[in-house]
C-alpha positions in Angstrom: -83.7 -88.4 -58.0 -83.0 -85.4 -56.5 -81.9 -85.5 -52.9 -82.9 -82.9 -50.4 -79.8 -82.1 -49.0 -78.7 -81.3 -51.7 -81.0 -78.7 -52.7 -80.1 -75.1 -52.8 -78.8 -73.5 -48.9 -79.5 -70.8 -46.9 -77.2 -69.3 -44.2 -79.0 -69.2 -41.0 -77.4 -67.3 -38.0 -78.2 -68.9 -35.0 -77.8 -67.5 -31.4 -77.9 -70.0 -28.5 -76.2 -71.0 -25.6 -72.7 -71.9 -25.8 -73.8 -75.3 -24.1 -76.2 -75.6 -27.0 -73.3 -74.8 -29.1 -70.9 -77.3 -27.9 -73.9 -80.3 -27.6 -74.0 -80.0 -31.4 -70.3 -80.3 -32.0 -70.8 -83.8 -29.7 -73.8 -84.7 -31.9 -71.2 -84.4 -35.1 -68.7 -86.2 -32.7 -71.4 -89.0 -32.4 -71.7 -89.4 -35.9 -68.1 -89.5 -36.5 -67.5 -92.7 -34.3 -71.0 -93.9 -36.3 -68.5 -93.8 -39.6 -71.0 -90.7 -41.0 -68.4 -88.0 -42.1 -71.1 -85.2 -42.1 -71.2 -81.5 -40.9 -73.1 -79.4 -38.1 -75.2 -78.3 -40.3 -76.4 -81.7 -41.8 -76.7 -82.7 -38.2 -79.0 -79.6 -37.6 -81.0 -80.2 -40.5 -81.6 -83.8 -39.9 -82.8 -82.8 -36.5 -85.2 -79.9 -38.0 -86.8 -82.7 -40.5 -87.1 -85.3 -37.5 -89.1 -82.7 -35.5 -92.6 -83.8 -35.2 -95.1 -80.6 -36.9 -97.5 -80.5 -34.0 -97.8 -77.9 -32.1 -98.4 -80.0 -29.1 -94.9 -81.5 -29.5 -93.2 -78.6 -30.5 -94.5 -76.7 -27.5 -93.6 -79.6 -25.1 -89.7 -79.1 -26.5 -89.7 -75.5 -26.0 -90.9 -76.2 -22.4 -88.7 -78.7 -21.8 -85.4 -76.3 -23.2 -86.8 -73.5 -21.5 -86.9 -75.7 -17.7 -83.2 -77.0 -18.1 -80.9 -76.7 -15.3 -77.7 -74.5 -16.6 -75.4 -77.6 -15.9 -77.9 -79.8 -18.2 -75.5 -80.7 -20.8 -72.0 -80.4 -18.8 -72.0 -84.6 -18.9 -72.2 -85.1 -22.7 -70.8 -82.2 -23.7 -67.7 -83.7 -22.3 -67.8 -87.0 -23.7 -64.0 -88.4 -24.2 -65.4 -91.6 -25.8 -66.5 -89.8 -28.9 -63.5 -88.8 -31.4 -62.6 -85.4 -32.6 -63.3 -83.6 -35.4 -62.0 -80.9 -37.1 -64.5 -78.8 -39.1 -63.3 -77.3 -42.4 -62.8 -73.5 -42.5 -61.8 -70.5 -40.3 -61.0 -71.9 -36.6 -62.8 -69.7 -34.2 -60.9 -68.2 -31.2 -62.9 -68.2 -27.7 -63.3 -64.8 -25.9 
């Protein structure tokens, strides 16, 4: 049987708050202490196929992003309880 994630990939450049950024490197964090050795980009796309295809619902996310206080995320984004992870490849260098 042939697996969906396994199919054929597709780079996708994604531009979003740094926030945003760092919440998904908790998600893969959270996953990690879970036992799932997995990537940000399986994380992503479990997330994508999760999402409810409604617009209703999809417009009630949107609103909901689009109404969070700047400091939203600064709690879990910070979470010591989670262990690290190192992602494979080129380490990125803040500005």
């Amino acid at each position: 049987m042939e697996l969906l994630w396994q199919r054929p990939r597709r780079k996708t450049l994604v531009d979003w708050p740094e926030d945003v950024n760092t919440r998904l490197d908790v998600l893969v964090r959270a996953a990690a202490a879970a036992g799932e050795q997995t990537s940000r980009s399986q994380v992503l796309a479990a997330l994508v196929t999760a999402a409810e295809v409604s617009p209703a619902a999809i417009a009630e996310l949107l609103h909901s992003y689009r109404q969070m206080a700047a400091d939203a995320l600064e709690a879990d984004n910070v979470r010591e309880d989670l262990p690290s992870v190192r992602s494979p490849g080129r380490t990125r260098t803040k500005r």
